[in-house]
Structure formats: structure tokens, C-alpha cells
One Martini backbone bead per residue (centre of mass of N, CA, C, O) as a GRO file, in nm:
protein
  116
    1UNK     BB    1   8.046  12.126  13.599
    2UNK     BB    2   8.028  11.893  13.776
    3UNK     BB    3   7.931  11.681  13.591
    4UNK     BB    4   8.187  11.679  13.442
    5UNK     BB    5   8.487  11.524  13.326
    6UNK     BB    6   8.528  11.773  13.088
    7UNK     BB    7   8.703  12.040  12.924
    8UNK     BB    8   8.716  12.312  12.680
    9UNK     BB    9   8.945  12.573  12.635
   10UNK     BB   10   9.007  12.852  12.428
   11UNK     BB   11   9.207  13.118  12.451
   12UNK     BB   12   9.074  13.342  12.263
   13UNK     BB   13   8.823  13.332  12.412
   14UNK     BB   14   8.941  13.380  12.685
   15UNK     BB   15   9.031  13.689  12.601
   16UNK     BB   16   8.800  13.758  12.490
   17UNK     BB   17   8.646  13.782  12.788
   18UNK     BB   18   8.869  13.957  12.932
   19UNK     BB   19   8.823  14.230  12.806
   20UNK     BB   20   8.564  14.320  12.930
   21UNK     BB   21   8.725  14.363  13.147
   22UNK     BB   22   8.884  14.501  13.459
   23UNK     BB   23   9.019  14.306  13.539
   24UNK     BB   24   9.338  14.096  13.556
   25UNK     BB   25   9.103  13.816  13.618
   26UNK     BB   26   9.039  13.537  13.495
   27UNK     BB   27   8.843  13.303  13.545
   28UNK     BB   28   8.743  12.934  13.420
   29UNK     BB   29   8.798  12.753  13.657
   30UNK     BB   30   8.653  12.528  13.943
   31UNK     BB   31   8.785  12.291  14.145
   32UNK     BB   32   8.871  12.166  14.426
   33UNK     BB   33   9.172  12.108  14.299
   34UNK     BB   34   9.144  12.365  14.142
   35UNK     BB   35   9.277  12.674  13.907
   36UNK     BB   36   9.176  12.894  13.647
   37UNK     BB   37   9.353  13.128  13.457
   38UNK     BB   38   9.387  13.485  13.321
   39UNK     BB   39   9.675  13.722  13.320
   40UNK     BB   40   9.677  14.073  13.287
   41UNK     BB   41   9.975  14.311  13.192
   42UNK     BB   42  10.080  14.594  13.161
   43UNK     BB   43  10.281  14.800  13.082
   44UNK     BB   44  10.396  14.919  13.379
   45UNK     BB   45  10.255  14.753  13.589
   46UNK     BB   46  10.142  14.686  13.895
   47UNK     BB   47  10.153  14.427  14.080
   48UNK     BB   48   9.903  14.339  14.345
   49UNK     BB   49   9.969  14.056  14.477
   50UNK     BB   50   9.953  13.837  14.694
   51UNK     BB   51  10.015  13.580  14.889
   52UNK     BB   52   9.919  13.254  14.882
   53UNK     BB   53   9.788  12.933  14.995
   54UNK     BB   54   9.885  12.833  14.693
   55UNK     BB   55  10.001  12.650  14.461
   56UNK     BB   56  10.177  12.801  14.169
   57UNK     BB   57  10.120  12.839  13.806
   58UNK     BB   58  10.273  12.962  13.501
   59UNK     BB   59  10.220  13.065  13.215
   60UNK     BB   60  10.352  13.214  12.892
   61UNK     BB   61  10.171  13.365  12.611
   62UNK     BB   62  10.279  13.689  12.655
   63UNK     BB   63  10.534  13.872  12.704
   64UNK     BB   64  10.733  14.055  12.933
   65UNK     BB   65  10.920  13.996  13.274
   66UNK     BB   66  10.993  14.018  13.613
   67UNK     BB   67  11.025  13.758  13.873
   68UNK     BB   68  10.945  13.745  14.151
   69UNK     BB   69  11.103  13.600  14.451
   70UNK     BB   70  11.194  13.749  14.736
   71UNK     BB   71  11.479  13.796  14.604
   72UNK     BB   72  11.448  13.726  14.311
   73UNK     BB   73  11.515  13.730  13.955
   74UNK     BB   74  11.322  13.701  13.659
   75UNK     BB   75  11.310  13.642  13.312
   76UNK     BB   76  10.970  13.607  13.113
   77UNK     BB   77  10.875  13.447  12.851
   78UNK     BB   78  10.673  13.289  12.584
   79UNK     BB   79  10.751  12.985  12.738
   80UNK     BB   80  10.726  13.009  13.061
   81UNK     BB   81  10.752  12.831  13.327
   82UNK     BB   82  10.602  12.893  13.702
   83UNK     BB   83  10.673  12.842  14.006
   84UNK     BB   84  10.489  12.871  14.334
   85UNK     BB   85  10.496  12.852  14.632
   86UNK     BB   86  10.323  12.862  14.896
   87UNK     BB   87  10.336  13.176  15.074
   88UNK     BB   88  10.505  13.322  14.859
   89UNK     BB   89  10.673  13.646  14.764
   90UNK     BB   90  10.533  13.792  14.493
   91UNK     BB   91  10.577  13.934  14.166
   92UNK     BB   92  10.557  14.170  13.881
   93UNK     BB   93  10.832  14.305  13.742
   94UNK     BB   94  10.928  14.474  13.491
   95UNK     BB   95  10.698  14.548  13.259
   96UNK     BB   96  10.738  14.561  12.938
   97UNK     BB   97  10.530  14.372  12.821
   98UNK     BB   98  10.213  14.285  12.753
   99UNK     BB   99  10.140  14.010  12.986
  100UNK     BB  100  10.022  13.689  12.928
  101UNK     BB  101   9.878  13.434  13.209
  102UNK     BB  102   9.862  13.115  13.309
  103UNK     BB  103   9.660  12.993  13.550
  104UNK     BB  104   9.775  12.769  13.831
  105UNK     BB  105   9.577  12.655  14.114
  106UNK     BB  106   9.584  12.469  14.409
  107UNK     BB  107   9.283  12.398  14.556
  108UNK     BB  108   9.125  12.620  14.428
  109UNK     BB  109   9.197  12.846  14.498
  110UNK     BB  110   9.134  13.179  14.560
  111UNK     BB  111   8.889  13.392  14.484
  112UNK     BB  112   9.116  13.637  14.469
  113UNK     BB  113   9.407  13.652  14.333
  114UNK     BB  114   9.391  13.992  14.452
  115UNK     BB  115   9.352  13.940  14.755
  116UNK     BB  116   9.533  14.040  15.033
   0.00000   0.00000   0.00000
């Protein structure tokens, strides 16, 4: 994608894609500067992401759980938007319904957005 000014990506395709994976993190875009993904937690999963160096955006596209970060926690579901300063402790903690988000990391995140 160097040579590209712009791409689109349409949800659906990008769920077909992330089915077929093991993983519940699917990357589908990297440039210096930023880093998208779709993150996907079934309920009662426990979400196992470490802090990142990186801010990061979730956008919730379905399902229902409640963010932790730090001492605080917060329940949210679809149309929630949720920033995360870089190198605080979060996870998704009582994950009520499989929850389907859409992640944005600054300065192209971490290679693999769950390794410790």
C-alpha cells in the first residue's frame, strides 16, 4: 500500500476475513503513522492484551463488555468510542455478548497488539 494516498475497507469483508483466523486480532492496515484493526472477544473470554506504547481508539461495532483501565470500568456497547492513553493497564472485563471492535493504534502500533 506505499504507493496509495487513500483505501477503503468495508466492515463485512473485513469480519469475512477475521472468521477464518485463529487470532482475535486482524490488522488490516499499517503506515508510520497508525495501525487498524478488528478485535474480537466472545462473551466470557478473557481478553489477554498487555499495555501498548501506543494511544489507542476502539469504536464498538457490536456486542456489550465493560473496560476496565486502571482502578475505573466502564460498560459499552455499540457506538461507543473509548481512547486509551499509551502504556495504561486495560482490558475487557466482564464480556457480556461477543463483542466485535474496531481499533485504531497511533504511530502504527505494536506488531502484535496481544503479545505481553
Amino acid at each position: 500500500m506505499p504507493d496509495q494516498a487513500w483505501k477503503v475497507f468495508e466492515i463485512p469483508e473485513l469480519l469475512e476475513r477475521k472468521r477464518s483466523m485463529d487470532s482475535p486480532y486482524l490488522e488490516f492496515l499499517r503506515v508510520p503513522s497508525l495501525s487498524c484493526g478488528i478485535y474480537q472477544l466472545t462473551a466470557g473470554a478473557k481478553d489477554l492484551q498487555a499495555p501498548h506504547d501506543e494511544d489507542e481508539v476502539y469504536v464498538v461495532i457490536s456486542g456489550r463488555a465493560t473496560l476496565r483501565v486502571g482502578e475505573e470500568e466502564r460498560e459499552v456497547g455499540p457506538g461507543s468510542i473509548l481512547y486509551v492513553r499509551a502504556t495504561e493497564e486495560h482490558s475487557f472485563v466482564e464480556i457480556l455478548e461477543d463483542t466485535t471492535l474496531l481499533v485504531f493504534f497511533a504511530s502504527g502500533g505494536p506488531p502484535d497488539p496481544l503479545a505481553p
